[in-house]
C-alpha positions in Angstrom: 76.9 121.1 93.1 76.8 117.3 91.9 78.4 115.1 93.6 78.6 111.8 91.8 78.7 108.5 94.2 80.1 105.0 92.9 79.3 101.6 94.1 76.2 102.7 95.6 74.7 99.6 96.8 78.2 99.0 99.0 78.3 99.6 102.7 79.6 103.0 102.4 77.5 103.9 99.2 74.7 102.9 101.2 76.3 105.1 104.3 76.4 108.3 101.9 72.6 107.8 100.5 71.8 107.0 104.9 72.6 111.3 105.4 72.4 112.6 101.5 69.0 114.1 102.4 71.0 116.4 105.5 72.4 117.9 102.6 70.1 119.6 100.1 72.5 122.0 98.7 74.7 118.7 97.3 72.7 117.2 94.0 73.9 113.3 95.1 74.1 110.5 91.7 74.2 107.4 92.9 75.6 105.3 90.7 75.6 100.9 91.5 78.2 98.9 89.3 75.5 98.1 87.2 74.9 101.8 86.3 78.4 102.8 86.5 81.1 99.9 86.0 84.3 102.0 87.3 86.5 99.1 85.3 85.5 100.5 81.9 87.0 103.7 81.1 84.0 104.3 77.6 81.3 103.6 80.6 83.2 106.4 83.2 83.3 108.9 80.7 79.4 108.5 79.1 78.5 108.6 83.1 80.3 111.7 83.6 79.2 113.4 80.9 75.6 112.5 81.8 75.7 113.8 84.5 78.8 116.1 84.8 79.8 116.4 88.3 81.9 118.4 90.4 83.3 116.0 92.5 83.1 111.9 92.2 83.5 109.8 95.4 84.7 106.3 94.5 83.2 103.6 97.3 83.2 101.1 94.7 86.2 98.7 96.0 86.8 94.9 95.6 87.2 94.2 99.3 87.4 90.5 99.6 90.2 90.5 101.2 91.2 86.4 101.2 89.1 86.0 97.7 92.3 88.5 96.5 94.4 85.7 96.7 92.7 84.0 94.2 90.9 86.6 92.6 93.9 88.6 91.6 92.8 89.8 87.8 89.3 91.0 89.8 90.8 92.9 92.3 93.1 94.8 90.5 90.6 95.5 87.7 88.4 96.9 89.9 91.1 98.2 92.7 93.8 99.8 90.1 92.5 100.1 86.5 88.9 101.3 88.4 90.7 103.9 90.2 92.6 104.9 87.5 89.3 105.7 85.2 87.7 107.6 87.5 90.9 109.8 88.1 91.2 110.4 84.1 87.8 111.5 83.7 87.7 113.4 86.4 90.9 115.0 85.2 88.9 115.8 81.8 85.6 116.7 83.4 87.8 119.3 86.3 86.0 117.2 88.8 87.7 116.2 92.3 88.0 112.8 93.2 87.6 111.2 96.8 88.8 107.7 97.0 88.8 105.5 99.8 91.5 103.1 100.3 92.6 100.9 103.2 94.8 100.3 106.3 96.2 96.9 104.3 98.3 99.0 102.6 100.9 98.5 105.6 102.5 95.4 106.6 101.1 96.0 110.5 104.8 95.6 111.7 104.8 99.1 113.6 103.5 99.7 117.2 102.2 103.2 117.2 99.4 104.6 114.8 100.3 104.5 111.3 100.2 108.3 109.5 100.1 109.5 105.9 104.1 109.8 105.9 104.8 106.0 106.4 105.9 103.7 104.2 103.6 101.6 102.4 104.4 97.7 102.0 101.2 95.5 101.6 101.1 91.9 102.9 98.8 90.5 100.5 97.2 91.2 96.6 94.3 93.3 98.1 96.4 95.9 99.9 98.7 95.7 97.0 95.4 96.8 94.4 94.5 99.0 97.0 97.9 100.7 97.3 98.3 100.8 93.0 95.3 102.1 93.2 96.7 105.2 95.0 99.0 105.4 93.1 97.3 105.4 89.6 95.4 108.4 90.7 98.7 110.2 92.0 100.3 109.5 88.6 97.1 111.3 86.5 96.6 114.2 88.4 96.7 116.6 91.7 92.8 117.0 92.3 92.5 113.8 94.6 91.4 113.1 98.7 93.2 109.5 99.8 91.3 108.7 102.7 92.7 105.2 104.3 90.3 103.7 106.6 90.4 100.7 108.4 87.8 97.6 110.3 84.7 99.8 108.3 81.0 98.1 110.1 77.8 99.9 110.0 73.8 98.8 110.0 74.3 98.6 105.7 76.6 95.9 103.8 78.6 92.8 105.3 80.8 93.9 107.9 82.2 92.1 110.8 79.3 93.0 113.2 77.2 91.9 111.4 78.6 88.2 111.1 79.3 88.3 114.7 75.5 88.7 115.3 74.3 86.4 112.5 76.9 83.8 114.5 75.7 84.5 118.2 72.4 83.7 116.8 73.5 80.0 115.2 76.2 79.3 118.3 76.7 79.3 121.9 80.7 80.4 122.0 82.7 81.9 119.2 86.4 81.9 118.7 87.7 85.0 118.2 91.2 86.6 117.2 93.0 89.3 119.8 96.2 89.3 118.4 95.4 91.9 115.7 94.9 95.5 116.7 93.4 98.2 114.7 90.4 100.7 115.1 86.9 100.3 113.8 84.8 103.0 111.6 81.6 103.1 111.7 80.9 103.6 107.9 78.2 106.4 108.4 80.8 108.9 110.3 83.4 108.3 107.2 80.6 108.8 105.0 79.8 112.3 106.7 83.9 112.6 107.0 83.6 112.4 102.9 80.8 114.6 102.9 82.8 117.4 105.1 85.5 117.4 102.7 83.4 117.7 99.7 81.9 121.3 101.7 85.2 122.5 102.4 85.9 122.8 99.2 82.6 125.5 98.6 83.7 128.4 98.9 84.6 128.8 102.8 87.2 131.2 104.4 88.0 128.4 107.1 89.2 125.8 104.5 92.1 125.9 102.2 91.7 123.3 99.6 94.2 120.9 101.3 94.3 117.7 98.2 96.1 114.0 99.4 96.2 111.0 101.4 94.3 111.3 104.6 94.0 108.6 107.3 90.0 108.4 109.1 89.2 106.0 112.0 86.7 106.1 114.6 89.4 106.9 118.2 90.7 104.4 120.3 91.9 100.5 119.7 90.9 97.3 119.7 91.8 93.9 119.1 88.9 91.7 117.2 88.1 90.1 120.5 87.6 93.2 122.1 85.8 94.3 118.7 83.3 90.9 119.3 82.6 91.5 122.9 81.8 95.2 123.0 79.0 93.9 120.1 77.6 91.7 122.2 77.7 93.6 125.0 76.0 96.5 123.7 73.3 94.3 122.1 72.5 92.9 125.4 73.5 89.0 124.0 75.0 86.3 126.2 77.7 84.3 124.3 80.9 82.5 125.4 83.4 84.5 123.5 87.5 82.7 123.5 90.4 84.7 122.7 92.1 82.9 120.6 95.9 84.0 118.6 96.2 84.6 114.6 98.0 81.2 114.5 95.0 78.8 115.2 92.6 80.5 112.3 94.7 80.7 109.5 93.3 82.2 106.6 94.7 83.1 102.6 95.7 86.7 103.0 98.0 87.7 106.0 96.5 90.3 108.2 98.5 93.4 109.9 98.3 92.6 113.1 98.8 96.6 114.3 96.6 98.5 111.8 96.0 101.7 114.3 95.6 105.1 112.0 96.7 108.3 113.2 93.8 111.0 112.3 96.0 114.3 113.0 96.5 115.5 109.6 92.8 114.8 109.0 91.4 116.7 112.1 93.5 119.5 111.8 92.7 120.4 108.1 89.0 119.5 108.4 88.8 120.6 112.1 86.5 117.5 112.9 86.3 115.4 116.0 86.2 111.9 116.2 84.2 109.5 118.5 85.6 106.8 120.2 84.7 103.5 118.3 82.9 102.2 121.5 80.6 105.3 121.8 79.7 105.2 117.7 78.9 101.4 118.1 77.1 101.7 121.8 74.9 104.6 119.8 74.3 102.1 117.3 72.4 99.7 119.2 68.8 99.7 120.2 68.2 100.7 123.8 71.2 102.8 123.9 
């Protein structure tokens, strides 16, 4: 079985080539946006039939979220025509596509976990890619995995644990928002989420081939503060860290400030369990 991987040199491509070797019986492509440029549909297609794969999962996102703002023609070709490539080749290769999209596709106005059912309304140009995105695939065919995620770190990419190490190391307090409230995923466990899926679909009594939008987290919430301290915490640094609200570090794009995912529908058709986000980032850290 080949499963073919775009935006390889991402976090979460990275993530996926971090455990491809726990999975011999999956033939892995890994394809960079050099090798494979999602954005151009003649490119998608000579890839595809290269290599012809069973089942494509797009990690290749524009995911600079403020940049959006002014980046708009770059995030939507990369967000919504990128998506919508990949979903009409796959449609004429009968290959399965797994695309990962976001929790800024909601406006963060609601106060208990967001599910698959609720309605969509994006705050700012890169949850509005992310959601057209969505719904280019929906509009081209049926063979599709949604999977929303949301606050994504891991030891691959530029995440915010990273910059909040990278900062502790320049600075002897940081300033940090605790007025937003979401979950984060560590970017290996979605990647072995992804990989799960991808299984299920083998031939496999226990899983009925269950195609749509599904939310994955890591358990628990958080707000960024929180988020900060835990990192520091678990790393064994000493830093003054100061709440401080949305309001005194404005930035381009609006954030949701309640972004927490509920993973029911996901858990129950994949029958996986989820860590908490403070044991996946405590495992993380050396000495743990």
């Amino acid at each position: 079985m080949v499963v073919l991987v775009t935006g390889a040199n991402g976090q979460l491509g990275q993530s996926l080539q971090f455990i491809a070797e726990n999975y011999p019986q999956i033939d892995f492509v890994f394809c960079s946006s050099a090798e494979l440029d999602i954005t151009n549909l003649d490119n998608c297609k000579a890839v595809f039939l290269k290599y012809k794969p069973n089942y494509c999962i797009n990690t290749a996102a524009y995911t600079a979220v403020d940049k959006a703002e002014s980046e708009t023609e770059k995030a939507f070709a990369i967000n919504v025509t990128g998506a919508k490539n990949l979903a009409i080749v796959c449609k004429e290769q009968d290959a399965v596509l797994l695309h990962v999209s976001t929790d800024f596709v909601f406006d963060g106005n609601k106060k208990a976990p967001y599910t698959e059912e609720d309605v969509p309304n994006p705050t700012g140009v890169y949850g509005q890619t992310k959601l057209d995105g969505e719904k280019a695939i929906q509009e081209i065919f049926e063979n599709y995995f949604i999977i929303r995620t949301s606050w994504v770190y891991s030891q691959f990419g530029n995440n915010f644990m990273k910059t909040m190490l990278r900062l502790a190391s320049e600075r002897d307090s940081l300033s940090v928002v605790n007025d937003q409230v979401g979950t984060p995923t560590n970017a290996v466990d979605l990647a072995e989420v992804l990989v799960k899926i991808v299984k299920c679909q083998l031939p496999n009594p226990k899983c009925q081939i269950n195609y749509g939008i599904y939310n994955f987290s890591n358990e628990g919430q958080c707000s960024w503060y929180d988020f900060a301290k835990k990192i520091f915490e678990f790393n064994g640094i000493k830093i003054d860290v100061k709440p401080i609200p949305t309001t005194s570090f404005p930035t381009p794009a609006k954030r949701p400030s309640y972004s927490v995912l509920d993973k029911s529908k996901i858990k129950s058709a994949f029958k996986i369990d989820i860590k908490t986000w403070e044991e996946r980032l405590k495992e993380m850290q050396p000495n743990q």
